[in-house]
N, C-alpha and C positions, 0 to 999 in steps of 0.2 A: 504494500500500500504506500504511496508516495501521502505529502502533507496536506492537512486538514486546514480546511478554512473555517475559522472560530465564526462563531455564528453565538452572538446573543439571544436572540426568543425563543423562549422556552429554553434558556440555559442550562439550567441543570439535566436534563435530557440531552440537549440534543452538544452542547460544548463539551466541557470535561468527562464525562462516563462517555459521551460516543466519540471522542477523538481515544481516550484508551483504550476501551473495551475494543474498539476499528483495528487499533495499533494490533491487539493480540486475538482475533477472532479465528481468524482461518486455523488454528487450530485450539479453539477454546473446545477443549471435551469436556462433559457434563462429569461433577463430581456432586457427591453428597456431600451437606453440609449441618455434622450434627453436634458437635461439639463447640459449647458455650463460647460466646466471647471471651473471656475469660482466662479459661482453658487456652484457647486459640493464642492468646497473647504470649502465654509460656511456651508455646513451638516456635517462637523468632528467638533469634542469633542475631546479634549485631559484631560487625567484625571490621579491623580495620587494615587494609593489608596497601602497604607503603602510602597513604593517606588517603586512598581508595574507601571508603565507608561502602560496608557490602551489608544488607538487612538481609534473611535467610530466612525463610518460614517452612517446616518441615508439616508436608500432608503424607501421614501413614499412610497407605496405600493405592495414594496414587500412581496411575499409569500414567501422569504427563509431568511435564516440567514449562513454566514459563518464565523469563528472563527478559530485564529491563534496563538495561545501561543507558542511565538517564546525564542529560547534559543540563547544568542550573543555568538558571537566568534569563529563559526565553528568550521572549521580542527585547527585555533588557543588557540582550550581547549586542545588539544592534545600532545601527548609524542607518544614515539615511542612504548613505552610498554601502553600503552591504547589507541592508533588509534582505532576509531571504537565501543569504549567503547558508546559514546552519543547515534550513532545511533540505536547498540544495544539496551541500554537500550531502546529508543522511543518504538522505533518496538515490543518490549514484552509489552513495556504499554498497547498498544491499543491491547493487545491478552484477559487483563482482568482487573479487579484490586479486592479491598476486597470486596466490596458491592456487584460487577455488576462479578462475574468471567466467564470465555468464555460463556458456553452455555443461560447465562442472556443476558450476554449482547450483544449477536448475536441476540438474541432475539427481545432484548428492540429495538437494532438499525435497524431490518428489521421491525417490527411493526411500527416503527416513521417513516421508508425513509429515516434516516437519512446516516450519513459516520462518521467513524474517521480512519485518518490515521496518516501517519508521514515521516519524509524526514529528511535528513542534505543534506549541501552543505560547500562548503570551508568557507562561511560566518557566516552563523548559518543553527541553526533544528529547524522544530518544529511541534509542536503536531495540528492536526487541524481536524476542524469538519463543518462539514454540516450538515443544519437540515431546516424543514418547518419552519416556524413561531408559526403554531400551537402549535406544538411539541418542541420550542424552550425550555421552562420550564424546562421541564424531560430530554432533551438531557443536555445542561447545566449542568443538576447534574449527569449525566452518565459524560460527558469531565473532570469535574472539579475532578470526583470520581478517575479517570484513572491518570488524571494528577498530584494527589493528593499521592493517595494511591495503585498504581499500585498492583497488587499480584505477580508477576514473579513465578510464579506457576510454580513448575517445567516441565511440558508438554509445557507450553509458553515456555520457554527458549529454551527447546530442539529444538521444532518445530522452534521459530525465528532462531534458529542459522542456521542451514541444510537450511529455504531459502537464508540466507545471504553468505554463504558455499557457494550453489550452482550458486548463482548470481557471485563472487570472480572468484570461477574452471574454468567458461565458460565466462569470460569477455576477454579472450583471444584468443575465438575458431573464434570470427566472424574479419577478417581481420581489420576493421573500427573500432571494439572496441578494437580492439589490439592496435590498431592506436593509438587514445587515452590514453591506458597504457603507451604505450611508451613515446606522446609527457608528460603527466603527470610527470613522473617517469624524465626526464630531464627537464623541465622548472620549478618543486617544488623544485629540489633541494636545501637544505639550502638555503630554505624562512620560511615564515610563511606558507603556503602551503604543507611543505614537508610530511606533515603525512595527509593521506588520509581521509577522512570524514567516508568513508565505514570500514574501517582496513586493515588488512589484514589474509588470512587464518589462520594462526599462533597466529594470537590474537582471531581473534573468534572462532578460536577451545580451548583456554583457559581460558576463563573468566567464571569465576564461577557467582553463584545465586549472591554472595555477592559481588561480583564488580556490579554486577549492582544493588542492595539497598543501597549501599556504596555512588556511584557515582549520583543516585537518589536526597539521601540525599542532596549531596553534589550541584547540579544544582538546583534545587526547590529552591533560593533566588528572591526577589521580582528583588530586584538591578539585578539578570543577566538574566532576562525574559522581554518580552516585548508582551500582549494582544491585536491584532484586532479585530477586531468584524465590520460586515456589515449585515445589516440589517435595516427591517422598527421596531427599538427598539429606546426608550427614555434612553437617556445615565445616567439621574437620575437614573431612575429604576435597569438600569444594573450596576450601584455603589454599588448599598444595594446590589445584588448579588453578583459583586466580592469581597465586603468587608466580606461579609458572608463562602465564600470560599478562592479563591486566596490569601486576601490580608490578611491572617493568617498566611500563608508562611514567615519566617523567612527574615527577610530583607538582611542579607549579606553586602559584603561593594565587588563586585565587579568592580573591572576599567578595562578600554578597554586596551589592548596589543598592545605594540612596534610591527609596522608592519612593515616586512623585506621583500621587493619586487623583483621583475626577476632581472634577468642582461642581458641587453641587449647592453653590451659593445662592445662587437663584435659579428661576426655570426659566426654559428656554424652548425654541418654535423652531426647527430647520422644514421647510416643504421641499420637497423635488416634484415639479409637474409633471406630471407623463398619463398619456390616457388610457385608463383603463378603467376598466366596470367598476372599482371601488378602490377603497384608498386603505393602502398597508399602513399602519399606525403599531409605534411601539414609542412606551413613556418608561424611562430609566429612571431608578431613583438607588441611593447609595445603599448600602453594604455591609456588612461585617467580613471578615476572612476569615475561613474557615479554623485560622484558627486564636478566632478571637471569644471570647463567652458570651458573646450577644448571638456568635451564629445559630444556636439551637434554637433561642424564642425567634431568632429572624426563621427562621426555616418555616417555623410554626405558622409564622405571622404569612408570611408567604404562599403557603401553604392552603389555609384559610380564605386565603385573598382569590387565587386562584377560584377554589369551588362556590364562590361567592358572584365572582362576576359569569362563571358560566351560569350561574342559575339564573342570575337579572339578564346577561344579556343575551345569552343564548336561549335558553330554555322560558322563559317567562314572555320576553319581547322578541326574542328571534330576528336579531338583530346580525347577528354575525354569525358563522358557522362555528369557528372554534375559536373564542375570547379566551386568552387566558394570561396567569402572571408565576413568574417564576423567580429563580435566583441561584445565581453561578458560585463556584465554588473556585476564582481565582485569588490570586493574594490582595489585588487591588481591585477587590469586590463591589458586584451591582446586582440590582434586580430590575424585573420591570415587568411592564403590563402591555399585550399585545392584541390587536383585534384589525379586521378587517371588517370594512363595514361602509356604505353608499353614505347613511346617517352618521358621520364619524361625530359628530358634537354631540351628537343623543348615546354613543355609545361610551364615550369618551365621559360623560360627564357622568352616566352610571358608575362606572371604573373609581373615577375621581372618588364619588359619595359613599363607594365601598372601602375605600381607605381612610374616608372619615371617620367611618362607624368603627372599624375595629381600633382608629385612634381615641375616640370620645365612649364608646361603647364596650364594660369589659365581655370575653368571649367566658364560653361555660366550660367547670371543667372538664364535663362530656365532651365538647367540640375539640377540646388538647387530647384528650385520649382517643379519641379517632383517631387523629390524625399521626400519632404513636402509634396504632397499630398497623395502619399505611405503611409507615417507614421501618417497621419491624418487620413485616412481611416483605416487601422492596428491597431489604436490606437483603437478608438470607437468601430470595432468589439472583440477588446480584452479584452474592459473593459464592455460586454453585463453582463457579470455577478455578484454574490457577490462576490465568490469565487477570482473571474480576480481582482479583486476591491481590496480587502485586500493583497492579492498579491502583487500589486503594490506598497502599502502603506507603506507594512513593507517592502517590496524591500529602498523604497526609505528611509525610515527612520531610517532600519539598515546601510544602506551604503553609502547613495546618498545624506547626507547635510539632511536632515528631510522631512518628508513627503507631505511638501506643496510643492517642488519639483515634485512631481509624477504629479500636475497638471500644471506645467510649460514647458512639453519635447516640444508641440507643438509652441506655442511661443517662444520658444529658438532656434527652428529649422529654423522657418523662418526670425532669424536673421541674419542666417550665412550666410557669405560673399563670394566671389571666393576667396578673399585672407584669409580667414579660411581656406578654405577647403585646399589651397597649403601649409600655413604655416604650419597645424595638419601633413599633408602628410611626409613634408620632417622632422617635431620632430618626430614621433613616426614610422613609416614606412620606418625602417630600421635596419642594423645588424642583419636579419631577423636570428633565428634559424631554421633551419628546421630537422625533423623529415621524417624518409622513410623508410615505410617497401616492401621489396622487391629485387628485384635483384642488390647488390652491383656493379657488373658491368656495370650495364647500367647506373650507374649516376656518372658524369662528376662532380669533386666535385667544378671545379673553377666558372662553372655556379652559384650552389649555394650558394658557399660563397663572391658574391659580395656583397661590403658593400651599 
């Protein structure tokens, strides 16, 4: 799989779980998943092998392994003149490298069952692989081979670019990813955010062979990587192999980057006119990061928000087909409220009044424990696999306060209070931005820009 284009609506869906779960799907095999969080927490290893930090979580009897050499910093490695460079290079990695070059190692990896692919996102990239157990051995030295000593073979590069090219051309042909473009393109402005994870046309139509062994070079430090691995593997064993591999990588001295977040000082209006049967509408408002202690009543609150406006504005008025509001799970966190609709002011100004009432209005505590057992159920199916599993890991351990977080979302959920859910509501659930592509005339700007 070549890079994912971050997409805010419906964030939590459709952003972070579907750029990873994407990253490791082609060979996500179903596991059962019956042993307490808890529990689960005591099967991680943490290991540090020449400053390489490798997290290791041991599944008894699994038949699969999956493996996440993650690179920190996202769209925050970036300049304006190398946006795009990271995920370029990834994406040529996994076309060959010296040992294994394409038609080996199409080879090797359809013989084993295995996958390798790769992804950024605003936070980090990273390289990742699936494999049996069986086949763990030789895959291992195929990831480490690519991840090590990539080829950028000239036909790699070409080929990587024209998909990345074509992915770029056409992310503005579908109204909803236009959507996107736009809210991106105003709410990254002068952040850390602002230069795009993917690039842009103009940089991947110019980056030579030697921007990406340059930039290679330059990322391969133990200090800006970080290793999961999931699987039924002994974390001993798999030292002597990253020390054999990996942890010959140059150590580096990288530090985490000054992060410069939204502004959500006041609201604001951007329209783009274009004609179509109805107007794409998304209204952001700010955030917690997952790993800050507001995220679980935010989640709540969110949450809430969501089945509130489908019932006024879908189900009640029928007004829009699918109204909804969600909330991402990046370090420089946002939520927001999406709807397409002919009526954008009548739909819009529901939405609005639904975020008044859970600020001015406390919720019951039947309504919190729903929405706890949602996220309990959600959770365990999300985490059936290895793949779901490292996922979450390195989610929570790049961004989230560290990875023994990933097993606390459920217990922090059924902490939350009705006076969480109204306090998260009226901090961050406001001076909403919105975003509208569509008909300029039909939207009344003083609807949208209450505070």
């Amino acid at each position: 799989m070549q890079s994912v284009i971050i997409r805010f609506t419906r964030v939590d869906r459709l952003t972070i779980v579907f750029l990873l779960l994407v990253l490791f799907q082609s060979a996500a095999f179903g596991q059962t998943a019956g042993t307490s969080l808890s529990a689960q927490a005591g099967l991680v290893t943490e290991l540090d092998v020449n400053g390489l930090k490798v997290i290791v979580k041991r599944r008894p009897g699994s038949a699969t392994v999956a493996a996440g050499l993650f690179i920190r910093g996202g769209a925050m490695n970036s300049t304006t003149q190398n946006a795009g460079l990271e995920s370029f290079m990834l994406s040529t990695a996994t076309e060959g490298s010296v040992k294994y070059p394409r038609e080996t190692l199409r080879r090797e990896i359809a013989r084993t069952g295995g996958n390798l692919s790769s992804g950024s996102n605003y936070d980090f990239s990273v390289l990742a692989l699936a494999s049996t157990l069986e086949d763990f051995d030789h895959s291992w030295e195929i990831f480490t081979d690519v991840a090590m000593n990539p080829a950028f073979a000239a036909n790699d590069v070409e080929l990587t670019r024209e998909k990345i090219l074509t992915a770029l051309r056409s992310s503005e042909d579908d109204p909803d990813g236009f959507l996107q473009v736009l809210v991106n393109r105003s709410l990254n402005a002068k952040t850390s955010y602002e230069n795009e994870p993917n690039g842009t046309i103009e940089n991947i139509a110019r980056f030579k062979t030697t921007d990406l062994r340059d930039y290679h070079k330059k990322t391969m430090e133990t200090s800006r990587l970080m290793l999961v691995i999931v699987g039924d593997l002994d974390a001993a064993v798999l030292k002597n192999k990253i020390t054999a591999t990996l942890g010959k990588l140059p150590r580096g001295a990288y530090k985490e980057p000054v992060v410069k977040g939204f502004d959500f000082s006041k609201p604001t209006l951007d329209i783009t006119a274009r004609d179509l049967p109805t107007n794409y509408i998304q209204g952001v408002f700010d955030a917690p990061s997952i790993k800050s202690s507001d995220y679980y009543a935010m989640r709540v609150a969110t949450t809430l928000l969501r089945e509130r406006v489908f019932e006024e504005v879908r189900t009640k008025r029928n007004l829009s087909y699918a109204p909804s509001a969600d909330m991402g799970t990046l370090s420089i966190n946002s939520g927001n409220i999406y709807v397409t609709a002919v009526d954008a002011n009548q739909s819009v100004s529901i939405m609005l009044n639904e975020i008044k009432e859970l600020q001015n209005i406390p919720v019951s505590e039947r309504d919190i424990s729903g929405v706890a057992g949602q996220f309990l159920t959600s959770y365990f199916i999300g985490q059936e696999t290895n793949a779901a599993q490292a996922a979450e890991i390195a989610r929570y351990e790049l961004v989230g306060g560290g990875w023994r977080n990933a097993f606390e979302f459920i217990n922090r959920v059924k902490q939350v209070t009705p006076a969480d859910v109204q306090r998260v509501s009226q901090k961050y659930m406001k001076n909403l931005r919105f975003v509208v592509l569509g008909k300029p005339a039909s939207i009344d700007r003083n609807i949208f820009l209450q505070n």
